[in-house]
LUMPA-710022 format. One record per atom (N, C-alpha, C): residue in three letters; residue number from 1; x, y, z. Coordinates in Angstrom, 2 decimals, decimal comma. Atoms other than C-alpha are relative to their C-alpha. Layout:
BEGIN
r aa ala&i NUM&u X&v Y&w Z
...
***
This chain:
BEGIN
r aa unk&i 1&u 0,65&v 1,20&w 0,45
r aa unk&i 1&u -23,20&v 17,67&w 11,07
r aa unk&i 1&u 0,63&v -0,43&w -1,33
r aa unk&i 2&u -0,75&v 0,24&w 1,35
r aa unk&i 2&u -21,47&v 15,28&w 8,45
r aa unk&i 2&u -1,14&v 0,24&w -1,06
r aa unk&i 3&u 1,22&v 0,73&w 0,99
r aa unk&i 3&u -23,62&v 15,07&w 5,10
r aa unk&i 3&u -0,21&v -1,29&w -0,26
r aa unk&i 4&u -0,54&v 1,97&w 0,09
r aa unk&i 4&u -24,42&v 11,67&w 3,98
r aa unk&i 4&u 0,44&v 0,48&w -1,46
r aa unk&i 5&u -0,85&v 0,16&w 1,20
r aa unk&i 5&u -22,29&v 10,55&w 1,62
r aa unk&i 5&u -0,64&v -0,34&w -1,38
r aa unk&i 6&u 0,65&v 0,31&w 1,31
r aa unk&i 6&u -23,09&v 10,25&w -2,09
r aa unk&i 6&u 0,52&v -1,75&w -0,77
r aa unk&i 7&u -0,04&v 1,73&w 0,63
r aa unk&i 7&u -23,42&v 6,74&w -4,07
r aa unk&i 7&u 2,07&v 0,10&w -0,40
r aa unk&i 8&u -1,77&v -0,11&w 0,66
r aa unk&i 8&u -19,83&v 7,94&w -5,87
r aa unk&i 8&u 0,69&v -0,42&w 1,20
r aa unk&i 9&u -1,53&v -0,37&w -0,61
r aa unk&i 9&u -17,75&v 8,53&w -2,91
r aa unk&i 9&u -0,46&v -1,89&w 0,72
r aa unk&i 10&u 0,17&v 1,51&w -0,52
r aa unk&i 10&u -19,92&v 5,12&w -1,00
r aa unk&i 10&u 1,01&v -1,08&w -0,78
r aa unk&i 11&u -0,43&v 1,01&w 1,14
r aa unk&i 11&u -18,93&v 3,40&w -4,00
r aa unk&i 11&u 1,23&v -0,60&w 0,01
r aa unk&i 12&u -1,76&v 0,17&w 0,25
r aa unk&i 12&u -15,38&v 4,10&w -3,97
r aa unk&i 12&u 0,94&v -0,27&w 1,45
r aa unk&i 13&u -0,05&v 0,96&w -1,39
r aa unk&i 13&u -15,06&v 2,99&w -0,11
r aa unk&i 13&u 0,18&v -0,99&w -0,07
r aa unk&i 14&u 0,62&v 1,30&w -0,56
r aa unk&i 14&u -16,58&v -0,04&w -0,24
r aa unk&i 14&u 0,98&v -0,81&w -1,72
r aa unk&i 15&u -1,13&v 0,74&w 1,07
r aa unk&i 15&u -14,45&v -0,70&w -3,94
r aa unk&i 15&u 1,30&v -0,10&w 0,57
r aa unk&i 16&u -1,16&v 0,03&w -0,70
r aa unk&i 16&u -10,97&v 0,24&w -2,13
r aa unk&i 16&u -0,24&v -0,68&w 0,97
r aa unk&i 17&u -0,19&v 1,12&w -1,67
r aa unk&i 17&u -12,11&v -2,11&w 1,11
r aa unk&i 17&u 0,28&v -1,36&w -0,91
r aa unk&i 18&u -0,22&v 1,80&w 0,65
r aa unk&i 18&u -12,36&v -5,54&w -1,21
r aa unk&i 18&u 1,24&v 0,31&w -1,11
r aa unk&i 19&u -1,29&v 0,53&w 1,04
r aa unk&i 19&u -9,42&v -4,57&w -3,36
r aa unk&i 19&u 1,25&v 0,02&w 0,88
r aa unk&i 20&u -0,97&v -0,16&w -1,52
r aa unk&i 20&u -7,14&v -3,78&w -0,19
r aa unk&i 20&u -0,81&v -1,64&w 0,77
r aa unk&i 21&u 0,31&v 0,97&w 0,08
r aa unk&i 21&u -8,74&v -7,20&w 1,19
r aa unk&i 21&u 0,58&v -1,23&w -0,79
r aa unk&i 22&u -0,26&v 1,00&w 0,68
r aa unk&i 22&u -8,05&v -9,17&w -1,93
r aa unk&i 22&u 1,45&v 0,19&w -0,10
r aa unk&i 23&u -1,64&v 0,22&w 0,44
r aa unk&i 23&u -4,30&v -7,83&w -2,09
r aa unk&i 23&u 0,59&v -0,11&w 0,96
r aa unk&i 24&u -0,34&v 0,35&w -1,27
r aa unk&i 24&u -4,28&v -8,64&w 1,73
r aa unk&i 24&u -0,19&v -1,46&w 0,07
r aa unk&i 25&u -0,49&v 1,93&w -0,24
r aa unk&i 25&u -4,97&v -12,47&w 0,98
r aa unk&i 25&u 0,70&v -0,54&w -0,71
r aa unk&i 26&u -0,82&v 0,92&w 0,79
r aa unk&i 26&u -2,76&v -12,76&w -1,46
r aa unk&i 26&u 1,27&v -0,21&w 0,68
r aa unk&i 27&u -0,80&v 0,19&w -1,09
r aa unk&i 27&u 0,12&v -12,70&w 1,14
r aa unk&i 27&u 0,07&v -1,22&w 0,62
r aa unk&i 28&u 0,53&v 1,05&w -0,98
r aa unk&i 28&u -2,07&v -15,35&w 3,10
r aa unk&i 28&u -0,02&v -0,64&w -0,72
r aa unk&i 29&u -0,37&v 1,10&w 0,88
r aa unk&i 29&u -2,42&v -17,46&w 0,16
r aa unk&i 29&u 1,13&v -0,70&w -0,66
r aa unk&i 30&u -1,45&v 0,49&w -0,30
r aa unk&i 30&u 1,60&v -17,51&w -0,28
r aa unk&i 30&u 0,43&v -0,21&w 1,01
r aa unk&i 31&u -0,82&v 0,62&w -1,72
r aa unk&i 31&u 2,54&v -18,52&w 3,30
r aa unk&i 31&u -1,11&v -1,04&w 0,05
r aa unk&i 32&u 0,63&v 1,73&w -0,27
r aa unk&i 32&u -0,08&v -21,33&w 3,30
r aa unk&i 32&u 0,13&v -1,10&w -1,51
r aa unk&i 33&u -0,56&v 0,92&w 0,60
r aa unk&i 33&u 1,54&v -22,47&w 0,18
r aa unk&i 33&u 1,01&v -0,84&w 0,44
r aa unk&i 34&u -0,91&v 0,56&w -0,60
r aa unk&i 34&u 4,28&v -22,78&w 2,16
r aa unk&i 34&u -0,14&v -1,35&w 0,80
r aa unk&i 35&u 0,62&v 1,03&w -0,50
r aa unk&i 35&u 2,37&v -25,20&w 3,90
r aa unk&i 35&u -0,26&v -1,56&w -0,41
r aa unk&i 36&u 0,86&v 0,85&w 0,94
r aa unk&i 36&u 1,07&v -27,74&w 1,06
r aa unk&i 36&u 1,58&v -1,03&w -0,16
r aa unk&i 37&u -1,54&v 1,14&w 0,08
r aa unk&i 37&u 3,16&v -31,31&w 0,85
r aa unk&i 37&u 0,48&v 0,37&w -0,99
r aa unk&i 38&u -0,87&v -0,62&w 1,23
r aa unk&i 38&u 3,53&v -30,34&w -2,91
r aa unk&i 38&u 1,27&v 0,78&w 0,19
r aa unk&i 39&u -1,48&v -0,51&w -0,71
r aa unk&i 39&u 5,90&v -27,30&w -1,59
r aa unk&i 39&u 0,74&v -0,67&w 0,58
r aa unk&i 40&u -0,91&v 0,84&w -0,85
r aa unk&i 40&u 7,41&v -29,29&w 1,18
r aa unk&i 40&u 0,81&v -1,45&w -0,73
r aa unk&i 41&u -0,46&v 1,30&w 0,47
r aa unk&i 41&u 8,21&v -32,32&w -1,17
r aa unk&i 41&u 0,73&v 0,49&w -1,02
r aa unk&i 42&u -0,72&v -0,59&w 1,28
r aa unk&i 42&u 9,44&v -30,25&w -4,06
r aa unk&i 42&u 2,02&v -0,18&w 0,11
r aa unk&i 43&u -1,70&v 0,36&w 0,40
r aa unk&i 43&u 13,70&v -31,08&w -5,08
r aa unk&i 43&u 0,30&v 1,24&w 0,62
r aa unk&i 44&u -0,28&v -1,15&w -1,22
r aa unk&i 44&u 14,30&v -27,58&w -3,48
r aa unk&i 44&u -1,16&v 0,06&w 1,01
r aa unk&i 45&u 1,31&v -0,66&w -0,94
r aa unk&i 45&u 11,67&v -27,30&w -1,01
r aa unk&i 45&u 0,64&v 1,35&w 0,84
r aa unk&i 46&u -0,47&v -1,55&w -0,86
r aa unk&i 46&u 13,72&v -24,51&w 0,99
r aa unk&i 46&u 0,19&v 1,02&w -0,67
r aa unk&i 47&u -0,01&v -0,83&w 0,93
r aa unk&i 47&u 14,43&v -22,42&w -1,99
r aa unk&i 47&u -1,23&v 0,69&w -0,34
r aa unk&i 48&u 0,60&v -0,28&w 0,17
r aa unk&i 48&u 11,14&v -22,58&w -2,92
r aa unk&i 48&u -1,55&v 0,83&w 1,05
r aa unk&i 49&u 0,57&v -0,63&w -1,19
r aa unk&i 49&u 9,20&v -21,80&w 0,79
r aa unk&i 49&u 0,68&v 1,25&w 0,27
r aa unk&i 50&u -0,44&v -1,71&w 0,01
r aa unk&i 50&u 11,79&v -18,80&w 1,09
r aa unk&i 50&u -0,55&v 0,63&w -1,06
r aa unk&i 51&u 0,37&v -0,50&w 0,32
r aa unk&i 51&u 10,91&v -17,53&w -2,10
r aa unk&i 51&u -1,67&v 0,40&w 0,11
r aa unk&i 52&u 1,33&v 0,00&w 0,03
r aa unk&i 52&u 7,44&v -18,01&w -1,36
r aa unk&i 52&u -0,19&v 1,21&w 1,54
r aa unk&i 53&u -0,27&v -0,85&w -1,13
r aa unk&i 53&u 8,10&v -15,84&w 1,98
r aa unk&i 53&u 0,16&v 1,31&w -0,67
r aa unk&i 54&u -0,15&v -1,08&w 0,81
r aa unk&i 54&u 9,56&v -13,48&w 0,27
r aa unk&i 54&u -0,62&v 0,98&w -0,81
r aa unk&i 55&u 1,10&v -0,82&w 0,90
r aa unk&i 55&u 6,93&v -12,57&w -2,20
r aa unk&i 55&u -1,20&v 0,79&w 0,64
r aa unk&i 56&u 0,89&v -0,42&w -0,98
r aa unk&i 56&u 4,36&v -12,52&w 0,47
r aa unk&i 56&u 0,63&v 1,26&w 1,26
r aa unk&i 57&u -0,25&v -1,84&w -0,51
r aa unk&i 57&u 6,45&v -9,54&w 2,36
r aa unk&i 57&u -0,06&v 0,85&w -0,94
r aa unk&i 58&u 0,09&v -1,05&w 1,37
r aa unk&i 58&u 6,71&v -8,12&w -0,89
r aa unk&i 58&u -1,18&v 0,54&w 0,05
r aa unk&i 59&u 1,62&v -0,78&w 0,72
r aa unk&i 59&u 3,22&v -7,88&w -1,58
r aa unk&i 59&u -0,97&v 0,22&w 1,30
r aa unk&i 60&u 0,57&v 0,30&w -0,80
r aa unk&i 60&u 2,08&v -8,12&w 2,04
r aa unk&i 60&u 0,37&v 2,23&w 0,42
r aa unk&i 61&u -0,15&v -1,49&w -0,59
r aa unk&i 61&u 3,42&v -4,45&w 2,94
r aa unk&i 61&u -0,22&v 1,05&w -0,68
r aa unk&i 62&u 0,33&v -0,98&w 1,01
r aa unk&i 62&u 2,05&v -2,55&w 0,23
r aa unk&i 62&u -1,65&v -0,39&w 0,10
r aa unk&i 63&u 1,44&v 0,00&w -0,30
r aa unk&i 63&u -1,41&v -4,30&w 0,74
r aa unk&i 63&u -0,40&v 0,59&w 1,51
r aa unk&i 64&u 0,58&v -0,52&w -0,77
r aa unk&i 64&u -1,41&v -3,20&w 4,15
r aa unk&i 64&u -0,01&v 1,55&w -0,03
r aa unk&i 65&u 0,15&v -1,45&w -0,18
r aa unk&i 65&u -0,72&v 0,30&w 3,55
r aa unk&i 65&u -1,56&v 0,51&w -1,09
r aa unk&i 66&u 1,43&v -0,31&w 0,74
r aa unk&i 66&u -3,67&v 0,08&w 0,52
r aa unk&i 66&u -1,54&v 0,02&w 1,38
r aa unk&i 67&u 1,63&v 0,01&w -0,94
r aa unk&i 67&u -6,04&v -1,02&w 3,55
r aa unk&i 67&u 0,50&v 1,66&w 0,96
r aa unk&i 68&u 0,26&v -1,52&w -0,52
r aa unk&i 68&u -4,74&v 2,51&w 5,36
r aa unk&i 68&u -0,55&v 1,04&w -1,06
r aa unk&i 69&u 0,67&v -0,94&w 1,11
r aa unk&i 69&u -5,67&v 4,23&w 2,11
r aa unk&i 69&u -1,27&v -0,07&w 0,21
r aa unk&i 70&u 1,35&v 0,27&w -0,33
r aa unk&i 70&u -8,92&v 2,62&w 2,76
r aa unk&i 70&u -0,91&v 0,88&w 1,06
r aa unk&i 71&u 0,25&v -0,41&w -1,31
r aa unk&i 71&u -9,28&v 3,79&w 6,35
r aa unk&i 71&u 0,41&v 2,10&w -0,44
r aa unk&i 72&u 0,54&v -1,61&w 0,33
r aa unk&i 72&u -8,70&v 7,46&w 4,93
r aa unk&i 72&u -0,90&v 0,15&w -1,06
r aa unk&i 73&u 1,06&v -0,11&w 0,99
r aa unk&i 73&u -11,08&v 7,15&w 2,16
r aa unk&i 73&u -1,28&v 0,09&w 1,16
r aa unk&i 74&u 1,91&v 0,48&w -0,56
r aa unk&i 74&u -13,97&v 5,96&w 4,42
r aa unk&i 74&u 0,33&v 1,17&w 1,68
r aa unk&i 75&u 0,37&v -0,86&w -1,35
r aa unk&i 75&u -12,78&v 8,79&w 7,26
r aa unk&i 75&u 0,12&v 1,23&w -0,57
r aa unk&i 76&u 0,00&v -1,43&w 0,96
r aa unk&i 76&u -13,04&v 11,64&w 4,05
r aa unk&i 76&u 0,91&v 0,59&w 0,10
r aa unk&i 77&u -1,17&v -0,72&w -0,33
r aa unk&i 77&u -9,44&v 12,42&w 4,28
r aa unk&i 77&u 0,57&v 0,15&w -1,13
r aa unk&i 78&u -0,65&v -0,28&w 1,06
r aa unk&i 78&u -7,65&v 13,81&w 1,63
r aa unk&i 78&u 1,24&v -1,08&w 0,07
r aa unk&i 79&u -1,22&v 0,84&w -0,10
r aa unk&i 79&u -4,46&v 11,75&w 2,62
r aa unk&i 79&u -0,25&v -1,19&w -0,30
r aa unk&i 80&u 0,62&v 1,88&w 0,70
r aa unk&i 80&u -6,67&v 8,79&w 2,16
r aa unk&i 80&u 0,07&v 0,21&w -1,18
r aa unk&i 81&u 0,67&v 0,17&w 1,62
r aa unk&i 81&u -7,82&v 9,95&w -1,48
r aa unk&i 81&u 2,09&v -0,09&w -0,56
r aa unk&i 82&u -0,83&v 0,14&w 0,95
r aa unk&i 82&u -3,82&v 10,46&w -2,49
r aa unk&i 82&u 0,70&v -1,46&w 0,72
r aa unk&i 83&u -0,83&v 1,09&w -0,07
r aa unk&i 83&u -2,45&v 7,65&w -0,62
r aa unk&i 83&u -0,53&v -1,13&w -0,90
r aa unk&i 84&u 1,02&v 0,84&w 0,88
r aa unk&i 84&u -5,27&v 5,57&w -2,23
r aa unk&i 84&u 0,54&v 0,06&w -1,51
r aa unk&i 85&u -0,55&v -0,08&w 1,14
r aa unk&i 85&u -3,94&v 6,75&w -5,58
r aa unk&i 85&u 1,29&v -0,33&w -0,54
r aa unk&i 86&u -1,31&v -0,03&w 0,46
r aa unk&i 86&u -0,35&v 6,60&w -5,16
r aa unk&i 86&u 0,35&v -1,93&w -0,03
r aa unk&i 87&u 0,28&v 1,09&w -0,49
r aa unk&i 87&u -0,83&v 3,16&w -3,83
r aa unk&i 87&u 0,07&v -1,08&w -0,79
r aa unk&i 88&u 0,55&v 0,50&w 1,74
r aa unk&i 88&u -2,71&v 1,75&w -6,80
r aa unk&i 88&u 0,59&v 0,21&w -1,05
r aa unk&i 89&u -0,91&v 0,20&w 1,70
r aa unk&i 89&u -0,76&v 3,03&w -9,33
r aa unk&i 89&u 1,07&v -0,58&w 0,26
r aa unk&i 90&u -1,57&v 0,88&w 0,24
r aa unk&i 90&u 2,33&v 1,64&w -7,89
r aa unk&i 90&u -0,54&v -1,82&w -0,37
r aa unk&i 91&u 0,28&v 1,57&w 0,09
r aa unk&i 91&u 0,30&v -1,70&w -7,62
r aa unk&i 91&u 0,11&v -0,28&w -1,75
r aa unk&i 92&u 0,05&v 0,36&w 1,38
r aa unk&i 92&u -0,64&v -1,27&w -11,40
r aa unk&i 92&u 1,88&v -0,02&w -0,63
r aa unk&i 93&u -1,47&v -0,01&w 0,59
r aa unk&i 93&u 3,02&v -0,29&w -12,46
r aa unk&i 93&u 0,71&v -1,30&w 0,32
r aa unk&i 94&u -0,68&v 0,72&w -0,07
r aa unk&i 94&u 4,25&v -3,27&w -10,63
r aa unk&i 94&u -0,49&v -1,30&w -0,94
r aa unk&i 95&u 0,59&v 0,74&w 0,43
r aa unk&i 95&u 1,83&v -5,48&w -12,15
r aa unk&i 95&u 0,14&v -0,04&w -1,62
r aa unk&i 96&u -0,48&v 0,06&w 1,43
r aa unk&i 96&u 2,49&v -4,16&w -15,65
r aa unk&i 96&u 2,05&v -0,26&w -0,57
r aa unk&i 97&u -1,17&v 0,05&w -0,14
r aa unk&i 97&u 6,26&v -4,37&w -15,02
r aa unk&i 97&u 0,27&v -1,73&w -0,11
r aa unk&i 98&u 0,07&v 1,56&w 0,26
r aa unk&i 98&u 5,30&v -8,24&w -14,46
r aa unk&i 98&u -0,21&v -0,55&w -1,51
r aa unk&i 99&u 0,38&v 0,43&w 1,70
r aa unk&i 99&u 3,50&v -8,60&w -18,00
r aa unk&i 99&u 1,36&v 0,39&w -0,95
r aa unk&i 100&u -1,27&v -0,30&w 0,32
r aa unk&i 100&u 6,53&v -6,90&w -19,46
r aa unk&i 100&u 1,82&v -1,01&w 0,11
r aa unk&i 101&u -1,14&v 1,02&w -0,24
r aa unk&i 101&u 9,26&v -9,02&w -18,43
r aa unk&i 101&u -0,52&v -1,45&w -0,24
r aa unk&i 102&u 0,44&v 1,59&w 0,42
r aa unk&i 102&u 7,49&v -11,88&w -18,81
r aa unk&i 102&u -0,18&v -0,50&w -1,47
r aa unk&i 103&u -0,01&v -0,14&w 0,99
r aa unk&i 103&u 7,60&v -10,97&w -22,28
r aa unk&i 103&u -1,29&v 0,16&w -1,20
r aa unk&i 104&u 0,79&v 0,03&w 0,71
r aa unk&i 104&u 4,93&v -9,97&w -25,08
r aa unk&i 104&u -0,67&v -1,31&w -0,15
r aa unk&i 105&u 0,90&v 1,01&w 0,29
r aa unk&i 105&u 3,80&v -13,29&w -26,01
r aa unk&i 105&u 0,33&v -1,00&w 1,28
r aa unk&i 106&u 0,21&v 0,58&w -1,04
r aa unk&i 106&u 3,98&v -14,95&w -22,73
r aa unk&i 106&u -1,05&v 0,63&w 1,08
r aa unk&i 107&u 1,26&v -1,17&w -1,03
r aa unk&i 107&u 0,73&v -12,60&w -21,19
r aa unk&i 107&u -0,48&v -1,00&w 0,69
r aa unk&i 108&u 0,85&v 0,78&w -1,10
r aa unk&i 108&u -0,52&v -14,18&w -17,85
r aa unk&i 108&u -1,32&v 1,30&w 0,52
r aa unk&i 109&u 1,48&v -0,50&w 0,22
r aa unk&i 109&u -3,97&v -13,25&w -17,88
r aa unk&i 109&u -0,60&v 0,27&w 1,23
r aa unk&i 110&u 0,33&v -0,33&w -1,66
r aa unk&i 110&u -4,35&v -13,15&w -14,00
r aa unk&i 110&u 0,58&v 1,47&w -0,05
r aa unk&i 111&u -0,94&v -1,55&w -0,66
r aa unk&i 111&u -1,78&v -9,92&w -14,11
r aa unk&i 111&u -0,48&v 0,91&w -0,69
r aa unk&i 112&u -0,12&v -0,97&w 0,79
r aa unk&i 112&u -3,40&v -8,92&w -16,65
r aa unk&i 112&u -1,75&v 0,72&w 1,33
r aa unk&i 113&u 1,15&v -0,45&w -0,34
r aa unk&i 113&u -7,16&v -8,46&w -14,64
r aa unk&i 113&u 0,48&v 0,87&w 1,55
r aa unk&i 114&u -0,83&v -1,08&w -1,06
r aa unk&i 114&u -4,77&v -7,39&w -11,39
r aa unk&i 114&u 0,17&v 0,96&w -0,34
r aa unk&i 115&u -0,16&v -1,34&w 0,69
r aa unk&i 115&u -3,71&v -4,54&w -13,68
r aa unk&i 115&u -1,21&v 0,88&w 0,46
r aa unk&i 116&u 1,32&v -0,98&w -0,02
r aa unk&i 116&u -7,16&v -3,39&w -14,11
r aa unk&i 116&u -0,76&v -0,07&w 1,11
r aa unk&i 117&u 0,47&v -0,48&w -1,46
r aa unk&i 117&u -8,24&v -3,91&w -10,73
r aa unk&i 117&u 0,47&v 0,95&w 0,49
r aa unk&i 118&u -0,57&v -1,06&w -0,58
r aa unk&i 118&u -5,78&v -1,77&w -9,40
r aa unk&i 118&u -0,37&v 1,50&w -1,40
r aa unk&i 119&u 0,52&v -1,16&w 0,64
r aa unk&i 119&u -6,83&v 0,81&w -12,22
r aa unk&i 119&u -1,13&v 0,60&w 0,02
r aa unk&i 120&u 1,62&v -0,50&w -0,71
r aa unk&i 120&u -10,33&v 1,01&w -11,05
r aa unk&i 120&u -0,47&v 0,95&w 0,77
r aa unk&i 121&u 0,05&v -0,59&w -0,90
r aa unk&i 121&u -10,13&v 2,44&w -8,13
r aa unk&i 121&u 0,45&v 1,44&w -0,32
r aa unk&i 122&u -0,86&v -1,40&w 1,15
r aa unk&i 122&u -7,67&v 5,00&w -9,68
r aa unk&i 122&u -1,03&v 0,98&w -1,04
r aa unk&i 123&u 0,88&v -1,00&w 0,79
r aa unk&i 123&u -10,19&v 6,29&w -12,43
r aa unk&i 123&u -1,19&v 0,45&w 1,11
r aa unk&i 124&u 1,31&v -0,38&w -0,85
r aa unk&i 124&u -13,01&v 6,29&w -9,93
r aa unk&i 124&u 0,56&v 1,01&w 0,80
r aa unk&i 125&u -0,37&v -1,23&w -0,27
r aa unk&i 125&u -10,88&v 8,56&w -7,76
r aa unk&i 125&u -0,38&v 1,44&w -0,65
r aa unk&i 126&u -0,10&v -1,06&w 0,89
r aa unk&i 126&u -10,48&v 11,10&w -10,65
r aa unk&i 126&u -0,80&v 0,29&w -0,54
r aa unk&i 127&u 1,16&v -0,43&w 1,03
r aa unk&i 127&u -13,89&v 11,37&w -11,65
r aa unk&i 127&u -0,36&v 1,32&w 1,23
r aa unk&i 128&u -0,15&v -1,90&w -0,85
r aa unk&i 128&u -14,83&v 15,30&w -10,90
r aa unk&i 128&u -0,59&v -0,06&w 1,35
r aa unk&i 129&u 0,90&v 0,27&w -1,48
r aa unk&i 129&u -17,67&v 14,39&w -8,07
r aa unk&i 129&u 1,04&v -0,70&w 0,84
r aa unk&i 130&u -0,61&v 0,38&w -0,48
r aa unk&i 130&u -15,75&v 12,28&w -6,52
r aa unk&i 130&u 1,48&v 0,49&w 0,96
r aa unk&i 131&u -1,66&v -1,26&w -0,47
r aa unk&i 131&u -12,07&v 14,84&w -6,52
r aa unk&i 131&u -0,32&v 0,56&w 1,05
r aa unk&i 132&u 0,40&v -1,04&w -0,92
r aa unk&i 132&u -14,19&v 17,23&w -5,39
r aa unk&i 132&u -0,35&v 0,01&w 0,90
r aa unk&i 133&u 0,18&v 0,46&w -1,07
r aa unk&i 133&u -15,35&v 15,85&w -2,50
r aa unk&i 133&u 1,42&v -0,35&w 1,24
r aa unk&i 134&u -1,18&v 0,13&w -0,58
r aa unk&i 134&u -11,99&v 14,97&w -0,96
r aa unk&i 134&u 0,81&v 1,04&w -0,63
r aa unk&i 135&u -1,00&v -1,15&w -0,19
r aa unk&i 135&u -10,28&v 17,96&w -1,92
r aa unk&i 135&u -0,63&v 1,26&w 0,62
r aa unk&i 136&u 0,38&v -1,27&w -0,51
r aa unk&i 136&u -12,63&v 20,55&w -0,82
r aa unk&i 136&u -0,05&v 0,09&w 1,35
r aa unk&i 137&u -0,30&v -0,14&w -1,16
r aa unk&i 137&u -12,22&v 22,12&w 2,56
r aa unk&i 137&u -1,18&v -0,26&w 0,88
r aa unk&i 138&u 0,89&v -0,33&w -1,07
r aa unk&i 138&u -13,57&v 21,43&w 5,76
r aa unk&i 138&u -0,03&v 0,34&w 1,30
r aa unk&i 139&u -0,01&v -0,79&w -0,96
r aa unk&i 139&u -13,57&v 23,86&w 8,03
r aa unk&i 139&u -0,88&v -0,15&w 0,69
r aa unk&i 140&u 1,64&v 0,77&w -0,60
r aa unk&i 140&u -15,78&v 22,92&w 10,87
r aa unk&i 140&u -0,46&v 1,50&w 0,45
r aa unk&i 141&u 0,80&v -1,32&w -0,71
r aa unk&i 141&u -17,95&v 26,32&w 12,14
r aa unk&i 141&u -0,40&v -0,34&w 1,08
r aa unk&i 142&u 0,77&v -0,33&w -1,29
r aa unk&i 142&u -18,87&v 26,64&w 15,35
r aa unk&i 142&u -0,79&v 0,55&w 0,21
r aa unk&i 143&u 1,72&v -0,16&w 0,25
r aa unk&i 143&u -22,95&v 27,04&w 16,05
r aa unk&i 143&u 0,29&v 1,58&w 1,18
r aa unk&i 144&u -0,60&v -1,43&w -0,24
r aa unk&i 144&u -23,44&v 30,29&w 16,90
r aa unk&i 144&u -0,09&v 0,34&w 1,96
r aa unk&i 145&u 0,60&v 0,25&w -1,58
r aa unk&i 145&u -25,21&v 29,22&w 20,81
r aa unk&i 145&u 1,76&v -0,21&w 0,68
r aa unk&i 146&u -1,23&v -0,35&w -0,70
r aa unk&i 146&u -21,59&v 28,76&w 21,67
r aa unk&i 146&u 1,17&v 0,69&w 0,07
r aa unk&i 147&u -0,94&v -1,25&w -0,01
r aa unk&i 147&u -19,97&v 31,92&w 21,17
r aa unk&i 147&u -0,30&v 0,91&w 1,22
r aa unk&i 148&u 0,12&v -0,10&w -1,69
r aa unk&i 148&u -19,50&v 33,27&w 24,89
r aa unk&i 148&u -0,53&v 1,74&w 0,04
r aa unk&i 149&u 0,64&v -1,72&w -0,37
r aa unk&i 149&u -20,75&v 37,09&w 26,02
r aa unk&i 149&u 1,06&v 0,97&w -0,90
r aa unk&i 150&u -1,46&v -0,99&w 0,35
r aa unk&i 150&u -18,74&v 40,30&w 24,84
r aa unk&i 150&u 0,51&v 0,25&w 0,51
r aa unk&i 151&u -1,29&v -0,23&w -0,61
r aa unk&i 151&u -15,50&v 41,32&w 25,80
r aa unk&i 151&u -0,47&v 1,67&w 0,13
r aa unk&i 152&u -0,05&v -1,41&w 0,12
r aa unk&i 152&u -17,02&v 44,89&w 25,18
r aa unk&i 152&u 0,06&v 0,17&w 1,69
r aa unk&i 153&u -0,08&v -0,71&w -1,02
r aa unk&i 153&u -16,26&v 47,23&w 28,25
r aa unk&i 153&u -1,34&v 0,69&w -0,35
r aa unk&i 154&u 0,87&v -0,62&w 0,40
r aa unk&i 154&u -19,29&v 48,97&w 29,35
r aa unk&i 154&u 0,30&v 1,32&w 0,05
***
């Protein structure tokens, strides 16, 4: 029998489903830029619909693997809890890699709350209840009504 789950680990489910979600429409919200007369009328318009392609594989194949992180979080898998982690921090690294190049006094304030979204999830991982729950073993036991006769000779 599973246990039920505690508020922590609920918590950190149902936080990794809407942040895997939100970094799954941002994909969808660059390919239906592609869409908008603005794009299409723009002095490059093809330059600018490829790059707009482009970004959205970029960021489109790293959000779908966050929603498999998801799908092992919420099926208590350890592989979920590190993919979930490794995941997120690359999101944050890429995201701080953005603020960075974009230079100190040019901070876009969207990358900056992306940052700390993707860092959320991350601390909530690493809090002890939480670890401990996805790292400790589970060995399933078998009830004792189905352990078969003895092998003893009489």
């Amino acid at each position: 029998m599973i246990a039920k789950r505690s508020g922590w680990i609920s918590g950190v489910v149902v936080l990794q489903l809407f942040y895997a979600l939100m970094l799954l429409s941002l994909p969808v919200y660059l390919l239906a830029l592609t869409r908008t007369s603005q794009t299409r009328n723009a002095s490059d318009a093809a330059g600018e619909i490829s790059g707009l392609k482009i970004a959205a594989a970029v960021l489109g194949g790293p959000a779908l693997v966050a929603l498999i992180a998801w799908i092992g979080l919420w099926r208590e898998k350890l592989w979920g809890w590190w993919l979930t982690i490794l995941t997120d921090l690359g999101f944050v690294g890429m995201f701080v890699y953005s603020l960075i190049d974009d230079g100190w006094h040019n901070i876009d304030w969207s990358v900056v709350v992306l940052s700390v979204m993707a860092l959320v999830p991350v601390v909530y991982l690493l809090l002890p209840q939480v670890r401990r729950f996805y790292w400790e073993t589970r060995i399933p036991v078998a009830p004792a009504n189905c352990i078969g006769p003895s092998l003893r000779s009489g």
